[in-house]
mmCIF file as Biopython writes it, N, C-alpha, C and O atoms, coordinates in Angstrom:
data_model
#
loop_
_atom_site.group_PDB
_atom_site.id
_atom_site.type_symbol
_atom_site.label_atom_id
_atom_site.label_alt_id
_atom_site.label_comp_id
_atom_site.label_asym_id
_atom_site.label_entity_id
_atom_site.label_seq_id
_atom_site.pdbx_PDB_ins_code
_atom_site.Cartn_x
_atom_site.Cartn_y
_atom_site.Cartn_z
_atom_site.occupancy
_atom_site.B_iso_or_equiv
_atom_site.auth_seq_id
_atom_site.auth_asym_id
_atom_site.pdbx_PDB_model_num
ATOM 1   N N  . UNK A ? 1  ? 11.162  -3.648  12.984  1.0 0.0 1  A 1 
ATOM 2   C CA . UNK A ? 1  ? 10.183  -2.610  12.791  1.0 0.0 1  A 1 
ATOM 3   C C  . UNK A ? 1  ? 8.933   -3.247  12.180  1.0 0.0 1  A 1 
ATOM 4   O O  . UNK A ? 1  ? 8.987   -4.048  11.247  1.0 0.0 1  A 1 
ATOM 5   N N  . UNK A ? 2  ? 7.626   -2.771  12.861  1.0 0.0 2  A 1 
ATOM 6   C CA . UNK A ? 2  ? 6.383   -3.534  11.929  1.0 0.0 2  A 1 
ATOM 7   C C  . UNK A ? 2  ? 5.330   -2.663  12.581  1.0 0.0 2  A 1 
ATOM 8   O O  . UNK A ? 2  ? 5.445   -1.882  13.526  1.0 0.0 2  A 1 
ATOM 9   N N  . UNK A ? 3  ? 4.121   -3.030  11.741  1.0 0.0 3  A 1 
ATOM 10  C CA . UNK A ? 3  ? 3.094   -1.980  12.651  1.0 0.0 3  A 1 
ATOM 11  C C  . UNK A ? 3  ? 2.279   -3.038  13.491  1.0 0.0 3  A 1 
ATOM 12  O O  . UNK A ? 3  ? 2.487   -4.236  13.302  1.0 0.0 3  A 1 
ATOM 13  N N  . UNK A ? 4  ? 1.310   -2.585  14.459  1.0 0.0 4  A 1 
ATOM 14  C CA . UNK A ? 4  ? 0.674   -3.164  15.120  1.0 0.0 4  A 1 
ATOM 15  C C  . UNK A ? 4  ? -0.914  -3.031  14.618  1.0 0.0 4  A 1 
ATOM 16  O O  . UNK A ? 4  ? -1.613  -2.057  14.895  1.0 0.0 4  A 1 
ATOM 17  N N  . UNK A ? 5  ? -1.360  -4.167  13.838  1.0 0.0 5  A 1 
ATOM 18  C CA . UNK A ? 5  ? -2.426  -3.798  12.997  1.0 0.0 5  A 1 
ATOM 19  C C  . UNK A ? 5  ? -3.642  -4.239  13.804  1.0 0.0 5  A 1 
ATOM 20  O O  . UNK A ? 5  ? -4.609  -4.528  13.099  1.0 0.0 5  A 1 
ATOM 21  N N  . UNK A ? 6  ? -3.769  -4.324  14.758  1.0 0.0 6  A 1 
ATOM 22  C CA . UNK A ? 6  ? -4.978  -4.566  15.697  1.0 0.0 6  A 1 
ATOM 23  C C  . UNK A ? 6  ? -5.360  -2.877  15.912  1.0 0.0 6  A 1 
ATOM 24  O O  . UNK A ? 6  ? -6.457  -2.344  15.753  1.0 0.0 6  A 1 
ATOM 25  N N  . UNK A ? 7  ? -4.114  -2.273  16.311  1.0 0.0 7  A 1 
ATOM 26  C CA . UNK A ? 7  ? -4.416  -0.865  16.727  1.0 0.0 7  A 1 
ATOM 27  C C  . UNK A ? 7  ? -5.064  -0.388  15.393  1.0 0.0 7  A 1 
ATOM 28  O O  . UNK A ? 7  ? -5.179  0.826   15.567  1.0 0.0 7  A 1 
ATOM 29  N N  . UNK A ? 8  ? -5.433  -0.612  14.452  1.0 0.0 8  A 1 
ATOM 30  C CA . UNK A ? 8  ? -6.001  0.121   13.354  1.0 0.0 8  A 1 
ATOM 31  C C  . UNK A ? 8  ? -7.338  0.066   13.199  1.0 0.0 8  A 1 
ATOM 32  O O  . UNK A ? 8  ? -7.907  -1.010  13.010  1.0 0.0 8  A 1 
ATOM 33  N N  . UNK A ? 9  ? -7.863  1.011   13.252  1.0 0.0 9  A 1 
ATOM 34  C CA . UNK A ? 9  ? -9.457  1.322   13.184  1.0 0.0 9  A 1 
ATOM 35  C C  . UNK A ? 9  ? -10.030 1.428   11.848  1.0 0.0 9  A 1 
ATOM 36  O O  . UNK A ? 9  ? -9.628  2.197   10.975  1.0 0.0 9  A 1 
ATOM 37  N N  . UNK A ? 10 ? -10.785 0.785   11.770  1.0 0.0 10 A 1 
ATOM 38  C CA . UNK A ? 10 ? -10.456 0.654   10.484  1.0 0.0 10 A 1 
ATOM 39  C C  . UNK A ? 10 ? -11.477 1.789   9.490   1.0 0.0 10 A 1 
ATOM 40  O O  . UNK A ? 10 ? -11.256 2.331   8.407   1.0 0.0 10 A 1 
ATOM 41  N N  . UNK A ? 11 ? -12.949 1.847   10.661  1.0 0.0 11 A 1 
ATOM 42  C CA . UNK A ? 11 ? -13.392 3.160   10.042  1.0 0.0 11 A 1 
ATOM 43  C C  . UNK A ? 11 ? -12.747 4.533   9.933   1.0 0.0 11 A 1 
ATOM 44  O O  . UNK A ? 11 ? -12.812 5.173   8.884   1.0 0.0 11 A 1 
ATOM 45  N N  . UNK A ? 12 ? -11.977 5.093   11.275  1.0 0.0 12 A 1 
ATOM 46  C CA . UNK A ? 12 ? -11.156 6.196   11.028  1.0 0.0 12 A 1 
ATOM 47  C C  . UNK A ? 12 ? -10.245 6.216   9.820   1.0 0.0 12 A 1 
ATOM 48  O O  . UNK A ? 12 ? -10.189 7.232   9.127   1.0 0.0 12 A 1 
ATOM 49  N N  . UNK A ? 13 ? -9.455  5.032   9.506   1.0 0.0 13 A 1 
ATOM 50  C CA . UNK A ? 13 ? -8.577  4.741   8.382   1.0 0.0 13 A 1 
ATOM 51  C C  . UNK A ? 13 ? -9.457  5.249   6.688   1.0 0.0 13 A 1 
ATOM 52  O O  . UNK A ? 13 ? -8.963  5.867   5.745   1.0 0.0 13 A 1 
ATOM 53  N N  . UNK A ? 14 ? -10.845 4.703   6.843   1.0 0.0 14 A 1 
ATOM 54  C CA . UNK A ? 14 ? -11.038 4.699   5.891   1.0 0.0 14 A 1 
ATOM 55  C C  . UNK A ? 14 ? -12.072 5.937   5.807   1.0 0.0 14 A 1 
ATOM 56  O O  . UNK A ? 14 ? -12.652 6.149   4.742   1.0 0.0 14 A 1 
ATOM 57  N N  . UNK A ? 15 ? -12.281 6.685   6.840   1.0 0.0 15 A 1 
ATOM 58  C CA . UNK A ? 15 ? -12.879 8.129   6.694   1.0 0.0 15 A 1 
ATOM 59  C C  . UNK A ? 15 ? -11.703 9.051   6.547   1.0 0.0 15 A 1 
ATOM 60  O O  . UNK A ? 15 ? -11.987 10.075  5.926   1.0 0.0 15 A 1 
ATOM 61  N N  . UNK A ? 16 ? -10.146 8.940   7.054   1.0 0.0 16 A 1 
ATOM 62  C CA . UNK A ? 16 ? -9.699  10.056  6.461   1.0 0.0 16 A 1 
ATOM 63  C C  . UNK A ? 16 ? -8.801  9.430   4.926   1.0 0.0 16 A 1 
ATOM 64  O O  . UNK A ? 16 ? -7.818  10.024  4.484   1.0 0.0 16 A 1 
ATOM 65  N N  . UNK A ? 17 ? -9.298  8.318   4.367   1.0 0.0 17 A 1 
ATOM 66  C CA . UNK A ? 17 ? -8.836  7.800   2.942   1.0 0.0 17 A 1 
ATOM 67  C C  . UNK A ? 17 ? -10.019 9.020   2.375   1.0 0.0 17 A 1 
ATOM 68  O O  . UNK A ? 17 ? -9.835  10.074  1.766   1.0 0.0 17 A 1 
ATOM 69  N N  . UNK A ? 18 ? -10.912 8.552   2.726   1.0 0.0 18 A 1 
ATOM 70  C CA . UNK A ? 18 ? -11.903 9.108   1.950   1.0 0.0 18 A 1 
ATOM 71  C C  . UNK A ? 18 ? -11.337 10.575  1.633   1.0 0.0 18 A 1 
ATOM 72  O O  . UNK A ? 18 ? -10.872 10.812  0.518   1.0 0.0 18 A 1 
ATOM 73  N N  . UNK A ? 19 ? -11.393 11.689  2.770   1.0 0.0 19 A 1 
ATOM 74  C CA . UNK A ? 19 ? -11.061 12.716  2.452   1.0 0.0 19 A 1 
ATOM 75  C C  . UNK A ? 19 ? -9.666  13.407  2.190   1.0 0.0 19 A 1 
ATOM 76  O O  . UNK A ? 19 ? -9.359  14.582  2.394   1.0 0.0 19 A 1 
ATOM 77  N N  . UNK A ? 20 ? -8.585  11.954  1.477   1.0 0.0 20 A 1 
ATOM 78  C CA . UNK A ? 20 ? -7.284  12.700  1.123   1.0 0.0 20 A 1 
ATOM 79  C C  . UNK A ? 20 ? -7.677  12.797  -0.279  1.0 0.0 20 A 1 
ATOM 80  O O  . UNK A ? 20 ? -8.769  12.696  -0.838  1.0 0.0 20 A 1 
ATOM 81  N N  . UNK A ? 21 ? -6.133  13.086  -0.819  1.0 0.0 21 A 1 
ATOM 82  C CA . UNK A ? 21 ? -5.951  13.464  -2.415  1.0 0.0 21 A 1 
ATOM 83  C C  . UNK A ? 21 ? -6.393  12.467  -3.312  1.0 0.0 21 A 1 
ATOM 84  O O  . UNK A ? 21 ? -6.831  12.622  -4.452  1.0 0.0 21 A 1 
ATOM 85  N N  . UNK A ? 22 ? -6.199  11.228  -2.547  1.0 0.0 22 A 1 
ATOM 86  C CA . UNK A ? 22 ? -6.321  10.096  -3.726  1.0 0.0 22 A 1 
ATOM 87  C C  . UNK A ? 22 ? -7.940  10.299  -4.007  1.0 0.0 22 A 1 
ATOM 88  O O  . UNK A ? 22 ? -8.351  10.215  -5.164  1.0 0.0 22 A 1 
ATOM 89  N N  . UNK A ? 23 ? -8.792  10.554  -2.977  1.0 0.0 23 A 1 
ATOM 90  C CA . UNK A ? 23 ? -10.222 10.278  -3.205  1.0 0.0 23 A 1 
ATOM 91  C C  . UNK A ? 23 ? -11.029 11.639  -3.384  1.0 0.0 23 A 1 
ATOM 92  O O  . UNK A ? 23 ? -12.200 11.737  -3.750  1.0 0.0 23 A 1 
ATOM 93  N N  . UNK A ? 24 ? -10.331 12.457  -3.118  1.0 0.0 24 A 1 
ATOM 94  C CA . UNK A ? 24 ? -11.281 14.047  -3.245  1.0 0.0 24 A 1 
ATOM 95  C C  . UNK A ? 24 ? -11.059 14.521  -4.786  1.0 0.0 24 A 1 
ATOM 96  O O  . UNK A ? 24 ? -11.552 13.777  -5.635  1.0 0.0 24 A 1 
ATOM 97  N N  . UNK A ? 25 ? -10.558 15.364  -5.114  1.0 0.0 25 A 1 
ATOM 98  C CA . UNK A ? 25 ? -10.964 15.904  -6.698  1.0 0.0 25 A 1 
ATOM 99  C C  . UNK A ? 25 ? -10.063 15.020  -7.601  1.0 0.0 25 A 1 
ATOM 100 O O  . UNK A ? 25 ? -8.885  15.118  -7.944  1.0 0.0 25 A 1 
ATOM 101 N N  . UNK A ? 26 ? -11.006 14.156  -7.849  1.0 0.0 26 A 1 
ATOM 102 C CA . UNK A ? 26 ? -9.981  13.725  -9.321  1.0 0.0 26 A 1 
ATOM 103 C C  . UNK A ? 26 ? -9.876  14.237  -10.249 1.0 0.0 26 A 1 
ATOM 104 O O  . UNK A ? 26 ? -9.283  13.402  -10.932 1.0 0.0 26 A 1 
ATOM 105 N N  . UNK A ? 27 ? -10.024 15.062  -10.835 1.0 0.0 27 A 1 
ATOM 106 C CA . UNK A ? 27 ? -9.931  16.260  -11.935 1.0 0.0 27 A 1 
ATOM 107 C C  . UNK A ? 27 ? -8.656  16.551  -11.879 1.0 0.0 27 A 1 
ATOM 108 O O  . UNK A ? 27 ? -7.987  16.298  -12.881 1.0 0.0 27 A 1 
ATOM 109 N N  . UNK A ? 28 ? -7.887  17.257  -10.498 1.0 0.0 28 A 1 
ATOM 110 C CA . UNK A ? 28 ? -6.709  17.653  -10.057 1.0 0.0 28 A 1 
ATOM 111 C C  . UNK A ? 28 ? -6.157  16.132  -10.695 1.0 0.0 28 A 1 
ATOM 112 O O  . UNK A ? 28 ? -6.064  16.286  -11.912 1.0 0.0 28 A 1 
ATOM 113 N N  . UNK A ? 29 ? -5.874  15.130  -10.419 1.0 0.0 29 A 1 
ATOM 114 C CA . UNK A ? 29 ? -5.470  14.431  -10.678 1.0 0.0 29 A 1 
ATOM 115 C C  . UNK A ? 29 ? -5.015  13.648  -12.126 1.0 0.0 29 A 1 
ATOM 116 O O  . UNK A ? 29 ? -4.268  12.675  -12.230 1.0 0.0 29 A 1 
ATOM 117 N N  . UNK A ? 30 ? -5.839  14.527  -13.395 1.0 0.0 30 A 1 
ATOM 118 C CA . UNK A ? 30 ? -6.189  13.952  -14.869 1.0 0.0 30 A 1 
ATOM 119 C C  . UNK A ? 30 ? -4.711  14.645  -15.400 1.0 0.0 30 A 1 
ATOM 120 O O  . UNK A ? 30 ? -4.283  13.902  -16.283 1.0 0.0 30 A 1 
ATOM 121 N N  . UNK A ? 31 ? -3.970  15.560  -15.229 1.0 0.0 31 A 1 
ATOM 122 C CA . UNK A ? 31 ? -2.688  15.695  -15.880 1.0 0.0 31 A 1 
ATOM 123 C C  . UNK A ? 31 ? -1.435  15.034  -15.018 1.0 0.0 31 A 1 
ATOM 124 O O  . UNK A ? 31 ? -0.275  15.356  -15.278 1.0 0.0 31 A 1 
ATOM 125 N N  . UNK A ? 32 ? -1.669  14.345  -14.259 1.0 0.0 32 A 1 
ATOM 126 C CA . UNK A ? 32 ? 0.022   13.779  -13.585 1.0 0.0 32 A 1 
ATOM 127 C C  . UNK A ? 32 ? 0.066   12.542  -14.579 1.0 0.0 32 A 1 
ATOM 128 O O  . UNK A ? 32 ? -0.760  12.185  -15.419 1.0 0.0 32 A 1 
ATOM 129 N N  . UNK A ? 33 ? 1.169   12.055  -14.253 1.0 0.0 33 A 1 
ATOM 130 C CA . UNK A ? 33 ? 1.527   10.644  -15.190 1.0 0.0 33 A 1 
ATOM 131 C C  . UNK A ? 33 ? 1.300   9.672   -14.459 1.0 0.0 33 A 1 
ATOM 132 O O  . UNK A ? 33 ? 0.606   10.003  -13.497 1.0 0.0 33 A 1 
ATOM 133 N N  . UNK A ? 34 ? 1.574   8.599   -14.474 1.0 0.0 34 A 1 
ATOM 134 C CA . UNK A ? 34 ? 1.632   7.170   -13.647 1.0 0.0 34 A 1 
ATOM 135 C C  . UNK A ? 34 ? 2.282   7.213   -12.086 1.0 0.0 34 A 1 
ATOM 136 O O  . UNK A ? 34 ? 2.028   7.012   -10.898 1.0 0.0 34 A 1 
ATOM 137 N N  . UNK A ? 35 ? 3.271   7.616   -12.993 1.0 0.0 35 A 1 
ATOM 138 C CA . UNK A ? 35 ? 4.722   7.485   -12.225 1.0 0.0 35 A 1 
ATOM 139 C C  . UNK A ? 35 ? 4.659   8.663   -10.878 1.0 0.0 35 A 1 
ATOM 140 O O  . UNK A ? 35 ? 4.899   8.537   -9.678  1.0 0.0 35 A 1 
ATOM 141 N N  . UNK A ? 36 ? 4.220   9.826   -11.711 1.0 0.0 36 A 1 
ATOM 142 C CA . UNK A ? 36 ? 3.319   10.569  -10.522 1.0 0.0 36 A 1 
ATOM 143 C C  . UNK A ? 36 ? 2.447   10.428  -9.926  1.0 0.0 36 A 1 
ATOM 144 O O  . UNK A ? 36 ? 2.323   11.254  -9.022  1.0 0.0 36 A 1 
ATOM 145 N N  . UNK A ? 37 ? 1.490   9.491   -10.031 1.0 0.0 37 A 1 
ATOM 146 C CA . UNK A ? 37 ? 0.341   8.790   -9.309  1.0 0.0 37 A 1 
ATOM 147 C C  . UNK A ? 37 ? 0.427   7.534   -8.310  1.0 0.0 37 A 1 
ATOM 148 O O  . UNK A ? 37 ? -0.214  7.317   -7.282  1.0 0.0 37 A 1 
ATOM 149 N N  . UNK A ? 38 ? 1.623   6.627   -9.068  1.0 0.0 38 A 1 
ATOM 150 C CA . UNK A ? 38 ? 2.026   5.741   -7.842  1.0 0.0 38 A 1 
ATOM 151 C C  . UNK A ? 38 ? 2.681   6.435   -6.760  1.0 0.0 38 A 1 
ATOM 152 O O  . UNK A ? 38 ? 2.434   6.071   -5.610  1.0 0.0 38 A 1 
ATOM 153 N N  . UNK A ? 39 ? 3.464   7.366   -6.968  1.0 0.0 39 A 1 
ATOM 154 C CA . UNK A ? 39 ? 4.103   8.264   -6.069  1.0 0.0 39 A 1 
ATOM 155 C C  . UNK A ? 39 ? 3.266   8.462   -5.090  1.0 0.0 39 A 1 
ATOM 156 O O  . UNK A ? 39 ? 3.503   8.058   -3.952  1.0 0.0 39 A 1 
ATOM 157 N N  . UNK A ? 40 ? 2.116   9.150   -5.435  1.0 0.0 40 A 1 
ATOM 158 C CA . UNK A ? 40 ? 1.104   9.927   -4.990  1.0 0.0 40 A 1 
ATOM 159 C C  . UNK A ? 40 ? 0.583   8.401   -4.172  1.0 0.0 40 A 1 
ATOM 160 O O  . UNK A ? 40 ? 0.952   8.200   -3.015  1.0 0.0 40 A 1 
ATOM 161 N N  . UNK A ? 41 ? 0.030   7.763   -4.633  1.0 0.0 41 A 1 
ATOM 162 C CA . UNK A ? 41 ? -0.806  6.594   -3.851  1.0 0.0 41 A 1 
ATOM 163 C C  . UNK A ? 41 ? 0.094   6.243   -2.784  1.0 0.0 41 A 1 
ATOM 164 O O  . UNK A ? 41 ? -0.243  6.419   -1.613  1.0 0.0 41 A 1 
ATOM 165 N N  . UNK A ? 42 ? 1.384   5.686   -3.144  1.0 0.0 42 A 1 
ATOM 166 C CA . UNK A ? 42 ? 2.497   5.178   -2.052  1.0 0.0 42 A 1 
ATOM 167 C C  . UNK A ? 42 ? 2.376   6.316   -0.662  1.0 0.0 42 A 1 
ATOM 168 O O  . UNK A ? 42 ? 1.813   6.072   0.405   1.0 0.0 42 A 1 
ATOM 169 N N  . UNK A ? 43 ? 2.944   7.344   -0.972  1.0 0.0 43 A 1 
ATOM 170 C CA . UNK A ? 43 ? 3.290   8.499   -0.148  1.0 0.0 43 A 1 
ATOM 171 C C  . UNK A ? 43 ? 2.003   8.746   0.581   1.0 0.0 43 A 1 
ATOM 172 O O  . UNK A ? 43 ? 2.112   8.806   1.805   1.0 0.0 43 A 1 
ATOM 173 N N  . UNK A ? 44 ? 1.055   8.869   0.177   1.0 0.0 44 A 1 
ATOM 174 C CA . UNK A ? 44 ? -0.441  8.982   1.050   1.0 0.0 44 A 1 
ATOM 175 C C  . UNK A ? 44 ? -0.836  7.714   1.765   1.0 0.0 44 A 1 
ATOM 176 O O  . UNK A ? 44 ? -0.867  7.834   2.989   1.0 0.0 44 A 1 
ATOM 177 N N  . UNK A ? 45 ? -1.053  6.881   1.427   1.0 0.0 45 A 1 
ATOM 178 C CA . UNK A ? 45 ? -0.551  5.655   2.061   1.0 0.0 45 A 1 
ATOM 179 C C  . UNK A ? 45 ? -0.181  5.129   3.533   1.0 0.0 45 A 1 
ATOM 180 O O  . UNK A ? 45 ? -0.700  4.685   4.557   1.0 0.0 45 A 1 
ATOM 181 N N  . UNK A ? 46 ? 1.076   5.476   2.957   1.0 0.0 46 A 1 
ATOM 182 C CA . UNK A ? 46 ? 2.538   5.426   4.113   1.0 0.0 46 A 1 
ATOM 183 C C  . UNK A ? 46 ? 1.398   6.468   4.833   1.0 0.0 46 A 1 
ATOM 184 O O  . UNK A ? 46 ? 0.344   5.940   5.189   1.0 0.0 46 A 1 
ATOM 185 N N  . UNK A ? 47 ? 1.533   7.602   5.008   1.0 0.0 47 A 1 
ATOM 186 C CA . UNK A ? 47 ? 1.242   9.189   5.310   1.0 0.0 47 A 1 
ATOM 187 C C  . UNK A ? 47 ? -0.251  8.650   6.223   1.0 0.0 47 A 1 
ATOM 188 O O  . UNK A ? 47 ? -0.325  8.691   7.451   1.0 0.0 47 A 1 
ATOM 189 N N  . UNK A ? 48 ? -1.121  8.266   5.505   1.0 0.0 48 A 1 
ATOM 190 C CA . UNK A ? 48 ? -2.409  7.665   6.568   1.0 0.0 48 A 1 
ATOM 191 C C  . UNK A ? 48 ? -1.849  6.321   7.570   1.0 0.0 48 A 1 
ATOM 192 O O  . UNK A ? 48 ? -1.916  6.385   8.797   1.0 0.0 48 A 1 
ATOM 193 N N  . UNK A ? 49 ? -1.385  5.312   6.957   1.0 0.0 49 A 1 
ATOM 194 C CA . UNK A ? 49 ? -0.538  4.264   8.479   1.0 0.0 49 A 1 
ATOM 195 C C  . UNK A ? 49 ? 0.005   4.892   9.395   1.0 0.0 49 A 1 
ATOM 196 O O  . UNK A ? 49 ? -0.384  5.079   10.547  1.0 0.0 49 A 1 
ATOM 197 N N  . UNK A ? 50 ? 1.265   5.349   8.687   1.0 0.0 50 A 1 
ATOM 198 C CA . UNK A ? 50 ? 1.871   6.575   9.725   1.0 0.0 50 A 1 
ATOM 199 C C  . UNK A ? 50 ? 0.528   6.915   10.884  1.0 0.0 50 A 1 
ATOM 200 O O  . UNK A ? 50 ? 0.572   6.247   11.917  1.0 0.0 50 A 1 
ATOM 201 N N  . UNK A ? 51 ? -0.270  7.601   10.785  1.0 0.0 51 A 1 
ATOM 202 C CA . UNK A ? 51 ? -1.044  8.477   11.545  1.0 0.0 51 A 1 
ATOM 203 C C  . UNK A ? 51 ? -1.891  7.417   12.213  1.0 0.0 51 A 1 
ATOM 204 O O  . UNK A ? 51 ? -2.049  7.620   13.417  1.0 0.0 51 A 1 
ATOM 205 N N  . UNK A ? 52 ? -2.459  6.365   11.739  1.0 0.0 52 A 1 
ATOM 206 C CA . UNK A ? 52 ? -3.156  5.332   12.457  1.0 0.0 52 A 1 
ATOM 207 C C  . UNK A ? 52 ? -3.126  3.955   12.780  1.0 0.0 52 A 1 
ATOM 208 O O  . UNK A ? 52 ? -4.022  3.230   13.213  1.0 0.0 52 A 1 
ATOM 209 N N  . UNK A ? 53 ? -1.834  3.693   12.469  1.0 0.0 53 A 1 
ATOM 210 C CA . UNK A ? 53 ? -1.462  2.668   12.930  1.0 0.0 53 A 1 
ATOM 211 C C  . UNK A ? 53 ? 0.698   2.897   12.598  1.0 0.0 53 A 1 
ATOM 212 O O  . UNK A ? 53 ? 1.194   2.292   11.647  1.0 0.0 53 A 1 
ATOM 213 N N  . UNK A ? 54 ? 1.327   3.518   13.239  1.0 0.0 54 A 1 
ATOM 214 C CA . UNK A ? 54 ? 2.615   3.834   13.319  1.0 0.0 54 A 1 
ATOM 215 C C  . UNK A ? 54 ? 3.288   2.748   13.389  1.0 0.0 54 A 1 
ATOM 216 O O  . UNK A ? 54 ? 3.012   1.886   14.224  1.0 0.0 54 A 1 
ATOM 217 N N  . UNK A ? 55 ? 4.192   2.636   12.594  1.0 0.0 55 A 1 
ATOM 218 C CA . UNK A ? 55 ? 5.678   1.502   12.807  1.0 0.0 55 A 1 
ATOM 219 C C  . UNK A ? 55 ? 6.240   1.791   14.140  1.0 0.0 55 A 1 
ATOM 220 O O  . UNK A ? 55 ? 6.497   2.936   14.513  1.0 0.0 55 A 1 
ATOM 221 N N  . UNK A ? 56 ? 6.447   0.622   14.925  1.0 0.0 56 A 1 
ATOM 222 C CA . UNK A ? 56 ? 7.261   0.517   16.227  1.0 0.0 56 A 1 
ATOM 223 C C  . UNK A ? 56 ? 8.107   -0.383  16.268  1.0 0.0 56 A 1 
ATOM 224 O O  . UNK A ? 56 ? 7.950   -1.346  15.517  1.0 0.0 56 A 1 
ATOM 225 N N  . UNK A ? 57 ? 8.985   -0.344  16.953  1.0 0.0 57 A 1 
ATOM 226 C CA . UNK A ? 57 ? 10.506  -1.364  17.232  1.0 0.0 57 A 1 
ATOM 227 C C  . UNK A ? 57 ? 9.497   -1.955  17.802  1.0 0.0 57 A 1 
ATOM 228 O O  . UNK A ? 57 ? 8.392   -1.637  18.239  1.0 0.0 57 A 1 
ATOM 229 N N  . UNK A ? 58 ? 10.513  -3.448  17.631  1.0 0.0 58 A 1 
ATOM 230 C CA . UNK A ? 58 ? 10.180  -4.874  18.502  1.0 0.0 58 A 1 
ATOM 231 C C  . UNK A ? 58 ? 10.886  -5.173  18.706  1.0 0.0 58 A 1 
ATOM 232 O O  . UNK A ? 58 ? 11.758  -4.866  17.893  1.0 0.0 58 A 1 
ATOM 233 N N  . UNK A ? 59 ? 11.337  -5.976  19.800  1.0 0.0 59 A 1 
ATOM 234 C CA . UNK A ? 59 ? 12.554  -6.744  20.086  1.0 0.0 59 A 1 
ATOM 235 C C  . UNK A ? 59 ? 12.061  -8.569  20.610  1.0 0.0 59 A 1 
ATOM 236 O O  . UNK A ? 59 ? 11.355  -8.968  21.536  1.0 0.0 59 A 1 
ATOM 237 N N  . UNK A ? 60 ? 12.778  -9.265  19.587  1.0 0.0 60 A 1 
ATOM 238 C CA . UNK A ? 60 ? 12.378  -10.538 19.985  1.0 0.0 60 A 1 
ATOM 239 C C  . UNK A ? 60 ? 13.697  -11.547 20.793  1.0 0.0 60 A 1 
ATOM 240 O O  . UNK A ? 60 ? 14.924  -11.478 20.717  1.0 0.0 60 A 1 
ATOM 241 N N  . UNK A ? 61 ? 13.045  -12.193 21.335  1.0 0.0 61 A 1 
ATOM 242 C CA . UNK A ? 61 ? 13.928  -12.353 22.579  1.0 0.0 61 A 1 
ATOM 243 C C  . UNK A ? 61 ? 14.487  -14.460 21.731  1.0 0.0 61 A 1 
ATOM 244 O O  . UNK A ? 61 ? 13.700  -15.352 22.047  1.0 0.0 61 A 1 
ATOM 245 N N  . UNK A ? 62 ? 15.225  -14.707 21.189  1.0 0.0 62 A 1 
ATOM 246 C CA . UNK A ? 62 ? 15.667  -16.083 21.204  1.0 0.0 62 A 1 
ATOM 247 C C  . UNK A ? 62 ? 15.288  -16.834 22.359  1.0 0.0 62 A 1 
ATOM 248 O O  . UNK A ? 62 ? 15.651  -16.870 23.535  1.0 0.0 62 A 1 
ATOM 249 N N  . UNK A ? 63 ? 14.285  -17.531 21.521  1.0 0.0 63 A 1 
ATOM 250 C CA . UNK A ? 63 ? 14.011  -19.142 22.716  1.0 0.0 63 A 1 
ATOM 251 C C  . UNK A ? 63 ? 15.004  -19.918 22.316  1.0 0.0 63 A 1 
ATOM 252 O O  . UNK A ? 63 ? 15.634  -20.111 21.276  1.0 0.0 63 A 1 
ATOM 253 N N  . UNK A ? 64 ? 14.978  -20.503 23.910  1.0 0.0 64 A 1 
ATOM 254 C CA . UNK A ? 64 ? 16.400  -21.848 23.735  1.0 0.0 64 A 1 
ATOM 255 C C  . UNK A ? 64 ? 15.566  -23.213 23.107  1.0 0.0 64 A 1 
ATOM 256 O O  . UNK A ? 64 ? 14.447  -23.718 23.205  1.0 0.0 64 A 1 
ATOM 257 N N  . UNK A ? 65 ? 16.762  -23.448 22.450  1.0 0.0 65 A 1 
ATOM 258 C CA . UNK A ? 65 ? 16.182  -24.751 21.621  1.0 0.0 65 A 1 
ATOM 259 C C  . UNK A ? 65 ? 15.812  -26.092 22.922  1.0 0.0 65 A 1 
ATOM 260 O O  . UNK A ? 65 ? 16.630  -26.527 23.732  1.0 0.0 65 A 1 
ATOM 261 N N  . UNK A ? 66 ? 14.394  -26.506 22.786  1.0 0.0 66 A 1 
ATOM 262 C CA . UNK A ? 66 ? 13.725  -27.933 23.313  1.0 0.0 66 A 1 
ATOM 263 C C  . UNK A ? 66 ? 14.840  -29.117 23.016  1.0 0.0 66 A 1 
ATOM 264 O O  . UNK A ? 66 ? 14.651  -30.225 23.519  1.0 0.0 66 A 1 
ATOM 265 N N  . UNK A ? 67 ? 15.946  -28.886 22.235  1.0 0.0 67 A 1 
ATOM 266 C CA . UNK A ? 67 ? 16.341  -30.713 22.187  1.0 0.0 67 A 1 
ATOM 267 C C  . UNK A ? 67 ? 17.664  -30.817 22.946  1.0 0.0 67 A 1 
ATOM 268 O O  . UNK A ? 67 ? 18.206  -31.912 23.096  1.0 0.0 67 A 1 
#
C-alpha cells in the first residue's frame, strides 16, 4: 500500500488545507489539549491525502537474480 505522490496537486492540497479545521477558526481550537490537537492534525491530514492523493495496492513482481 503507498500513495502515488505525483498525482498530488499540490495547489488543490493546499487550498482545501487552507479551508479545513486546522487553518480556519483558531479560537475553536484554544480549549482542546495536545493530545486533542495531534488527533485533530493526524485525522485531517490522513482525511485531505485520502481525497487527493489516495493509498493504492501495488504489486511488485520479483526480478530474477543476474548471477
Amino acid at each position: 500500500m503507498r500513495r502515488v505522490w505525483r498525482h498530488l496537486s499540490s495547489d488543490a492540497f493546499a487550498s482545501h488545507l487552507a479551508a479545513s479545521v486546522l487553518c480556519g477558526n483558531l479560537t475553536a481550537l484554544e480549549d482542546k489539549s495536545m493530545d486533542d490537537l495531534a488527533e485533530l492534525y493526524g485525522s485531517e491530514l490522513t482525511r485531505l491525502l485520502d481525497q487527493h492523493c489516495p493509498v493504492v495496492k501495488v504489486r511488485h513482481k520479483a526480478k530474477q537474480s543476474t548471477s
